[in-house]
N, C-alpha and C positions, 0 to 999 in steps of 0.2 A: 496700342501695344498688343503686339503676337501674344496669344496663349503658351505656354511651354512650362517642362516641369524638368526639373533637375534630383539627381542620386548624388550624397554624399556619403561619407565617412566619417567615423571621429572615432576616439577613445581608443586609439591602436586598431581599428577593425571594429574592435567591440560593439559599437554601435553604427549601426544603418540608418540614413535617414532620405527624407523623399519630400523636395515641398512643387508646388505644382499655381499657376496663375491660369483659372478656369472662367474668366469672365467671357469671352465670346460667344464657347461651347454654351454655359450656362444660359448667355442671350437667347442663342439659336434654339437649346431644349426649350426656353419660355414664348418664342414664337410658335413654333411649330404645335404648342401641346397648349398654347393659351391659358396659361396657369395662373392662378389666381397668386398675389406674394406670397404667402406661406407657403404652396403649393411648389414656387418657384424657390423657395428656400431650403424645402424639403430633397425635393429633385435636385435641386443642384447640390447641395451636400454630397450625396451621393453618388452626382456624374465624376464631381471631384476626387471625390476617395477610389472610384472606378478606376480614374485615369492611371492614377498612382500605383491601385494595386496591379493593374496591367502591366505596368510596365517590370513588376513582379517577376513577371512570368519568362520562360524561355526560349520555349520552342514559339518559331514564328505564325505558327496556325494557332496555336494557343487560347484558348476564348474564356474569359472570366465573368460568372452574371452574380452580380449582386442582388439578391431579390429579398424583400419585406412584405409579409404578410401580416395584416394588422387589425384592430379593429375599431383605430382610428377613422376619421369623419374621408379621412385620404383611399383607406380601403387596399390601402398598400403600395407598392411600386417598385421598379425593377431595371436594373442598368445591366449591360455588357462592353466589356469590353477585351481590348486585344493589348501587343507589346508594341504595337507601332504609333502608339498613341491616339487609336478611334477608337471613342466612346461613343454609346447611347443609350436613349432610356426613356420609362413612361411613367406616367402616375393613375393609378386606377380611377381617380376623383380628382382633376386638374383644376376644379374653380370654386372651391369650397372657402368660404370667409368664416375665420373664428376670430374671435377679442384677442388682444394683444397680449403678449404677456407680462409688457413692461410698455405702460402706456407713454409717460416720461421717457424710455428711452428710446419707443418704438422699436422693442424687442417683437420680434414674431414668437407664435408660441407652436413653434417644430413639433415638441413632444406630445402636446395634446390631440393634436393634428394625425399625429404618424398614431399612437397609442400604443395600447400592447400588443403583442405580436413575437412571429420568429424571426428572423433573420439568417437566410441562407447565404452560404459561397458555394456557387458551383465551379469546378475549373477544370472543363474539357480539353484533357493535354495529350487527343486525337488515341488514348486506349479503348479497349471494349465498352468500360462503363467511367461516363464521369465522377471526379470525387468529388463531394457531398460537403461539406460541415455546418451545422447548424448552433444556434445558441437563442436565449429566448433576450430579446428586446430587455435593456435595462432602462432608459430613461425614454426612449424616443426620438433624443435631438440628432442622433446617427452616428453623430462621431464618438461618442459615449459607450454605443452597443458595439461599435467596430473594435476598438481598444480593447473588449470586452471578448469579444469574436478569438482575436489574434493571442490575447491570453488563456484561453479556453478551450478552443479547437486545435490551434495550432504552437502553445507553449511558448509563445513569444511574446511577452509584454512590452506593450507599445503604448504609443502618446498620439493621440490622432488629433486633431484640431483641423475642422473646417467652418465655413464662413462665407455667406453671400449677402451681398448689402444691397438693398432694392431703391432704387431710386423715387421721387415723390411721382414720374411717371409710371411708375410698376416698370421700369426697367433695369436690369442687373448694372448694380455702378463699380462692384468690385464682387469676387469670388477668386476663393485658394480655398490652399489647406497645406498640413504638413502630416507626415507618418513620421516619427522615430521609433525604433525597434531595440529592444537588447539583446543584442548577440549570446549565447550558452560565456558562463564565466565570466560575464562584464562586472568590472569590480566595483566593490562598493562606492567608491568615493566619486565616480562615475556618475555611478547613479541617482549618489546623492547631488553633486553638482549637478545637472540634470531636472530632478525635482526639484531644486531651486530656481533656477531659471522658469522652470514652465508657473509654478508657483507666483513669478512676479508677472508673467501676462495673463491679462483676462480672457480674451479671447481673438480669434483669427481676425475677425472683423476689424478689430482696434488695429490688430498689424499694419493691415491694407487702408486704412486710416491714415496711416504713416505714411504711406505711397510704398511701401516695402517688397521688393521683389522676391521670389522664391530665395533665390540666393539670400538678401539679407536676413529673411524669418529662419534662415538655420545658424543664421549666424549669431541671430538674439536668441539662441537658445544652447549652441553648442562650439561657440566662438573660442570658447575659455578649454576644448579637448581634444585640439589639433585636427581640428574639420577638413576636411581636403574633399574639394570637388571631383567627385569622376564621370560627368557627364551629364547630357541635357538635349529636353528631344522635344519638337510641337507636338501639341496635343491639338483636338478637334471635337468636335459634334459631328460622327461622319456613320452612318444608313447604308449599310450596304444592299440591301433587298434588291432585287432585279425580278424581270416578269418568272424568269427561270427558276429562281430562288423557288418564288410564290407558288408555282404549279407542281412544284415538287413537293412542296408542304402539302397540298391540294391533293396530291397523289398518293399519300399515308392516310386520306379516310377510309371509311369501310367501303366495299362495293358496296353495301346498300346504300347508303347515305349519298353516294355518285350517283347510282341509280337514279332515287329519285330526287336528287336533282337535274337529272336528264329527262327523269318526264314534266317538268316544270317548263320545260321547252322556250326557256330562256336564260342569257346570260351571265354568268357569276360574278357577283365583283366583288374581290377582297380586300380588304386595307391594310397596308402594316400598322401595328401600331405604333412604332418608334419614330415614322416620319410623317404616317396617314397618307403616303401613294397610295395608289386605287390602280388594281388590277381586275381587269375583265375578260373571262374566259367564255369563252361559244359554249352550247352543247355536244356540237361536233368535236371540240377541246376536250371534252370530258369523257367524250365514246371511245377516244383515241386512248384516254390512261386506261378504261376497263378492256380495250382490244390487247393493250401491250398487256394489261394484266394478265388476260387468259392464254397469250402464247408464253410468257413467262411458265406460269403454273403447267402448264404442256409440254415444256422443254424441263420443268424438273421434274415432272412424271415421267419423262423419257429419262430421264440420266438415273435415276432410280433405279428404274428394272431395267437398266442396263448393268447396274452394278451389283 
């Protein structure tokens, strides 16, 4: 089955909701990045909530990063993504083994893993300075501090539940999740209807237990407030990085720092860290940023005392 995630509605508008089927992406982050289960549970939480809040967003250049600093055994980790439905993302400690947290039910243990920490939303929507919101980690398991986030930075109390179920290979056998929001004025009875539903399941995991697709996990929860689908998009694990990307990032160190890596009088290789391609720049690649550099700074010397 395709990955994809779907936008509803219910309660007259009043409420928003977003559930999303992230097993592939979650595969491919756990190949690429060799994550240990919990590591793989943690990450994909989060590529998951990534997808969904991307899809948030409006403007088509739009870029959302999820980032966790922590000082759990993980050390932190960090996702972005867009409205087109590409996601990605790393974990600062990919292969770290902690004791379970529900040995009988082989529960991982997310929170101990992730620990305390902040939790930023960055969301560069292409102005001068990106906007910011930060809130400090409440339990760890992700979808807990996100709820937390949405209520806190942004005045919109929300129900976030995600979920990756690892298989006895350490491979992802199911991963989602769902965002519900409440709209300004959503009324009571709403919301009490609402917190009873979410009240009778335990967790995302059990949904996709069911075989439950996005569509039905809004429906066992907001089936009873006039739910109405208005759309559904694939999602991904998708790296954009390119050699050009990389030598432009390359191209924002210091001139000292180029320097003397030009008298090292060999090769640079960089890695992304979201897919781990490996770019390799000459020296002659590097004399070339500090030449454009010095006729740059020449040509605004000139326009200066011109003006």
């Amino acid at each position: 089955m395709e990955d994809y995630l779907v936008r509803a509605a219910a309660a007259d508008l009043h409420i928003r909701a977003f559930a999303v089927r992230s097993t592939n992406l979650v595969q491919k982050a756990r190949e690429i990045h060799q994550t240990s289960p919990v590591c793989t549970a943690a990450l994909g939480r989060l590529l998951t909530a990534g997808a969904m809040m991307g899809s948030m967003m409006k403007g088509d250049k739009d870029i959302e990063t999820l980032q966790i600093r922590s000082d759990g055994p993980i050390k932190g980790l960090t996702v972005t993504s867009d409205n087109h439905g590409n996601v990605k993302g790393f974990i600062n400690n990919p292969q770290i083994e902690i004791p379970l947290k529900d040995e009988k039910a082989g529960k991982l243990d997310v929170g101990t893993a992730v620990g305390s920490g902040v939790l930023s939303v960055i969301m560069d929507l292409g102005l001068k300075e990106p906007y910011t919101g930060q809130c400090a980690l409440q339990t760890g398991e992700i979808g807990d501090d996100l709820a937390y986030y949405f209520t806190i930075s942004q005045q919109t109390p929300s129900a976030v539940g995600l979920g990756v179920m690892i298989d006895t290979d350490c491979s992802v056998k199911e991963a989602g999740g769902f965002i519900i929001q409440l709209m300004p004025d959503c009324p009571e009875e709403s919301i009490s209807k609402l917190e009873k539903r979410l009240a009778e399941i335990h967790s995302v995991t059990k949904l996709m237990e069911q075989g439950m697709t996005p569509e039905e996990m809004l429906e066992a929860l907001l089936s009873d407030q006039n739910l109405e689908f208005n759309g559904s998009m694939p999602v991904q694990y998708h790296c954009n990085c390119s050699r050009d990307r990389v030598l432009r990032s390359l191209a924002a160190i210091s001139t000292k720092d180029i320097q003397e890596l030009i008298e090292e009088n060999k090769p640079v290789e960089m890695e992304c860290y979201f897919c781990h391609s490996k770019y390799s720049f000459s020296p002659e690649e590097l004399k070339k940023i500090l030449e454009q550099r010095r006729i740059q700074k020449a040509e605004d010397k000139e326009k200066k005392e011109a003006e």
